[in-house]
BAMARKOL-12305 format. One record per atom (N, C-alpha, C): residue in three letters; x, y, z; atom name; residue number from 1. Coordinates in nm, 3 decimals. Layout:
% BAMARKOL-12305
 residuo    east   north      up atomo num
     ala       X       Y       Z    CA NUM
...
//
This chain:
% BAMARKOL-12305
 residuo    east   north      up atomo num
     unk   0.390   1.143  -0.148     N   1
     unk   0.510   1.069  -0.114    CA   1
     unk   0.560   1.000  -0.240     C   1
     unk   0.651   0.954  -0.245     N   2
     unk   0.764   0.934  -0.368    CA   2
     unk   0.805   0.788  -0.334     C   2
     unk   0.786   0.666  -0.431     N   3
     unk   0.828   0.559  -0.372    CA   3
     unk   0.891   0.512  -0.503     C   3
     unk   0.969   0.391  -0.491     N   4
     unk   1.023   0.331  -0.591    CA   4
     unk   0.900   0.212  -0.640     C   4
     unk   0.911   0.201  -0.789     N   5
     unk   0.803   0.112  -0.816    CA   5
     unk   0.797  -0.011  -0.779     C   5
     unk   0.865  -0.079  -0.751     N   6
     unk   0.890  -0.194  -0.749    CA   6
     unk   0.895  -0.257  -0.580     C   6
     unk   0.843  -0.157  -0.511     N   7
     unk   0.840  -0.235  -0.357    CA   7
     unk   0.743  -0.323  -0.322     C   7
     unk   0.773  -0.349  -0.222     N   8
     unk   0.646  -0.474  -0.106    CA   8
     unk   0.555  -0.376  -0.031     C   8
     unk   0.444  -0.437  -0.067     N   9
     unk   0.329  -0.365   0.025    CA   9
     unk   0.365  -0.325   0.166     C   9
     unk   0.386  -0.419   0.249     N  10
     unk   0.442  -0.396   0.343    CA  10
     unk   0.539  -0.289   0.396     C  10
     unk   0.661  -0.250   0.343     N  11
     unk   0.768  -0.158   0.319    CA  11
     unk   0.705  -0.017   0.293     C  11
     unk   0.598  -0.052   0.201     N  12
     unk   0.522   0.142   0.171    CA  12
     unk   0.430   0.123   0.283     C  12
     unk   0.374   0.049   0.324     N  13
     unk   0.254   0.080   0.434    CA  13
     unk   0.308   0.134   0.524     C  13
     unk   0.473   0.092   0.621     N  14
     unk   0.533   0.128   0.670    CA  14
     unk   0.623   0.277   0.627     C  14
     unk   0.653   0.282   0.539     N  15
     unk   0.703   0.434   0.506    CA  15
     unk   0.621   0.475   0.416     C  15
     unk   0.469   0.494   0.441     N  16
     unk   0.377   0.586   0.424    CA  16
     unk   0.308   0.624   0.566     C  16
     unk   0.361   0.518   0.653     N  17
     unk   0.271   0.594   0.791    CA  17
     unk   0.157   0.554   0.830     C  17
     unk   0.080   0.439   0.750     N  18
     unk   0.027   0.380   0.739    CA  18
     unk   0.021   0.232   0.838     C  18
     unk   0.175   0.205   0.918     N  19
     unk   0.191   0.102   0.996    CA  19
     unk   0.302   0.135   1.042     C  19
     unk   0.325   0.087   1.168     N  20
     unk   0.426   0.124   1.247    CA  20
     unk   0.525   0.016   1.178     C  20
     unk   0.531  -0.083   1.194     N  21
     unk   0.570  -0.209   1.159    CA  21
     unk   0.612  -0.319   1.070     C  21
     unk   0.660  -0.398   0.979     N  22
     unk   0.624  -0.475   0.890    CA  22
     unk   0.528  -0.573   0.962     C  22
     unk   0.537  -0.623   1.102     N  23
     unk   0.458  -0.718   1.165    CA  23
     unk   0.285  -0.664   1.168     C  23
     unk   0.282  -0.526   1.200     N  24
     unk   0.132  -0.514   1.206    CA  24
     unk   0.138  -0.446   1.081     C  24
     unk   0.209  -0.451   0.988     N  25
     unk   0.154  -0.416   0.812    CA  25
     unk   0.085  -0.566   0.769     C  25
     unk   0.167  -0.692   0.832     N  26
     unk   0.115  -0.755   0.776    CA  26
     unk  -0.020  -0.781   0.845     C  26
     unk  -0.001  -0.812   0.994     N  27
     unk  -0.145  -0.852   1.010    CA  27
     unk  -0.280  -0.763   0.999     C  27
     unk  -0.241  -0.580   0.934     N  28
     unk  -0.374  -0.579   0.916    CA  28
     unk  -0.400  -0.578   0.733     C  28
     unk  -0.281  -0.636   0.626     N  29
     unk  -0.339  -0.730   0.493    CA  29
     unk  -0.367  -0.881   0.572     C  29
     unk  -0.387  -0.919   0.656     N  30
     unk  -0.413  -1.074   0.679    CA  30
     unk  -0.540  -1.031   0.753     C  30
     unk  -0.584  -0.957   0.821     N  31
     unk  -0.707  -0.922   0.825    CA  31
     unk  -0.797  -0.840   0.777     C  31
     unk  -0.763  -0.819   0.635     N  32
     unk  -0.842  -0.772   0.523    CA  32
     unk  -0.883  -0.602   0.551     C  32
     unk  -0.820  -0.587   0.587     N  33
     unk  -0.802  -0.391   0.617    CA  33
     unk  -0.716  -0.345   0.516     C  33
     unk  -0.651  -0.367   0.380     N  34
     unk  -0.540  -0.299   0.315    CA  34
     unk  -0.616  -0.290   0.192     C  34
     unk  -0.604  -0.197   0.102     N  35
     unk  -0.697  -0.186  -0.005    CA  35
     unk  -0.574  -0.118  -0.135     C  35
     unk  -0.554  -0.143  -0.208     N  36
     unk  -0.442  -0.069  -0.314    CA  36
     unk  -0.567  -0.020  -0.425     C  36
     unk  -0.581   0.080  -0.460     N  37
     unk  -0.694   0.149  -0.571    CA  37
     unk  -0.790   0.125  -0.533     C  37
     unk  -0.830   0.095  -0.423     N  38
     unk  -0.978   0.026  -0.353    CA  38
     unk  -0.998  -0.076  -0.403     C  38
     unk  -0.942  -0.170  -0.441     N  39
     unk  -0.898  -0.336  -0.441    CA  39
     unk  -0.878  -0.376  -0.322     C  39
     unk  -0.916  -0.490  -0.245     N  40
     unk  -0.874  -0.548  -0.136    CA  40
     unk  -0.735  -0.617  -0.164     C  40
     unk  -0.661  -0.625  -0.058     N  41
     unk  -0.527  -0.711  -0.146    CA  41
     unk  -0.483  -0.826   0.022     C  41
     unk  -0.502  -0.921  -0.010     N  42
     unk  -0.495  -1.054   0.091    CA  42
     unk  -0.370  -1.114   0.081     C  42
     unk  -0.289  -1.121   0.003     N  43
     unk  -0.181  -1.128   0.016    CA  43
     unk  -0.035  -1.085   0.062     C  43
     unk   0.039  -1.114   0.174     N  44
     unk   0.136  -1.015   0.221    CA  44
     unk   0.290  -0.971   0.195     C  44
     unk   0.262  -1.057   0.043     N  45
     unk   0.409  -1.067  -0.019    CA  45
     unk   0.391  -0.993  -0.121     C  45
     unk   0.259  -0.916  -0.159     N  46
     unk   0.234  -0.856  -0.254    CA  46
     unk   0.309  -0.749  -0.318     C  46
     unk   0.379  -0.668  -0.410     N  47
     unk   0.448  -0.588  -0.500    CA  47
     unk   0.332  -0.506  -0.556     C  47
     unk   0.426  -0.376  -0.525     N  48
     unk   0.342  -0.276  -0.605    CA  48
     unk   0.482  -0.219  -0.695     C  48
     unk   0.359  -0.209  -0.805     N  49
     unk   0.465  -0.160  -0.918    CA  49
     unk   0.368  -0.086  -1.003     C  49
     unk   0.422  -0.064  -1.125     N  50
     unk   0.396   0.032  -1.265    CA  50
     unk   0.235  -0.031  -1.322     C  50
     unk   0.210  -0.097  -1.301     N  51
     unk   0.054  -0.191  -1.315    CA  51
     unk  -0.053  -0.137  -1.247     C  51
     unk  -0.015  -0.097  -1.108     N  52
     unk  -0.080  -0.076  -1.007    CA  52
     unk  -0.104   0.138  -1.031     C  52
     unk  -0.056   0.168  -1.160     N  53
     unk  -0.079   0.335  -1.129    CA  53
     unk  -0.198   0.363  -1.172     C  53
     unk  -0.237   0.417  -1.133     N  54
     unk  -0.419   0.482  -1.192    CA  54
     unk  -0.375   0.615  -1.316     C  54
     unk  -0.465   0.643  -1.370     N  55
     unk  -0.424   0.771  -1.442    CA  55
     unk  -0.408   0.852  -1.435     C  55
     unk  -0.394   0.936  -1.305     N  56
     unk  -0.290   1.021  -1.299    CA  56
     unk  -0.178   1.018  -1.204     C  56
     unk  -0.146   0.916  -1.237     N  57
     unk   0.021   0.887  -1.172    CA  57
     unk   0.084   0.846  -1.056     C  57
     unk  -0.073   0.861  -0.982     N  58
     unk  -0.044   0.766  -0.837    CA  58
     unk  -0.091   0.641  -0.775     C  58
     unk  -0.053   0.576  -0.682     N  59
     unk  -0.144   0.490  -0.644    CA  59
     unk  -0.167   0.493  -0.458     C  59
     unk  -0.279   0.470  -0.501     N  60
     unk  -0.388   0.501  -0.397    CA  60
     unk  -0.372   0.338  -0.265     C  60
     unk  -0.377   0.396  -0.113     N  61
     unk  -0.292   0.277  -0.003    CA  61
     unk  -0.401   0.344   0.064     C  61
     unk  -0.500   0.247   0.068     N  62
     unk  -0.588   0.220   0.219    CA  62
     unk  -0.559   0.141   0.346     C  62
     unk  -0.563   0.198   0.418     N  63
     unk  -0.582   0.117   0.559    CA  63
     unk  -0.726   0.110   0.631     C  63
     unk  -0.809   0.040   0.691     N  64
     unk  -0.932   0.134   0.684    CA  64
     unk  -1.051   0.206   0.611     C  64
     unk  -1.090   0.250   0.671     N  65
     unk  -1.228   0.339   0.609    CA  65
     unk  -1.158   0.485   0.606     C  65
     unk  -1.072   0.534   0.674     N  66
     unk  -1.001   0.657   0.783    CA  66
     unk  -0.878   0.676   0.709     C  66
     unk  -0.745   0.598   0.698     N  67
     unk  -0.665   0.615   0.649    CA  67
     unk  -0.586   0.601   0.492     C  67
     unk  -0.572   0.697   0.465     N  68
     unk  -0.540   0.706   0.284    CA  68
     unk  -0.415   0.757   0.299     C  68
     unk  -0.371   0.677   0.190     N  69
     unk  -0.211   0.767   0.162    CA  69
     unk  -0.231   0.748  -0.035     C  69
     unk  -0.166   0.838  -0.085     N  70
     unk  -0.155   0.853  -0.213    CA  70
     unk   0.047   0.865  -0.250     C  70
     unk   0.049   0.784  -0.330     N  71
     unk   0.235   0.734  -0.359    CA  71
     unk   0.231   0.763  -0.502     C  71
     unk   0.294   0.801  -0.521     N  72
     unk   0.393   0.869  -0.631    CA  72
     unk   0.487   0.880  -0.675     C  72
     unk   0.516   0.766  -0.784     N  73
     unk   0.648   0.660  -0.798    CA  73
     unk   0.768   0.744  -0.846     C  73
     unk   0.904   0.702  -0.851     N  74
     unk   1.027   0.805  -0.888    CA  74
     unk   1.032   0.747  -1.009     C  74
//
């Protein structure tokens, strides 16, 4: 999937499929289920951007033990 760098966690969790919702995007980063590169991330105002790419060009959106999505900035 193809995202712009500069979004809210929330916004890609939701258009990765990852959450129906912004409401249950946030409450499952407020209950410590969201992982960005397998980092936990507790915050729900959080930004993903150009910082956040691993080396080869994507970044990696846990939900879970079960759900992975891999983003791939424009």
């Amino acid at each position: 999937m193809t995202v712009q760098t500069t979004n809210g966690l929330l916004a890609l969790m939701v258009k990765a499929g990852l959450a129906l919702s912004n409401g249950e995007a946030r409450r499952l980063v407020e209950s410590g289920a969201v992982r960005v590169n397998d980092k936990l991330v507790a915050d729900p105002t959080a930004k993903i951007g150009d910082a956040d790419l691993l080396p080869e060009g994507v970044i990696k959106l846990s939900v879970g033990k079960k759900k992975h999505a891999l983003l791939r900035p424009v």
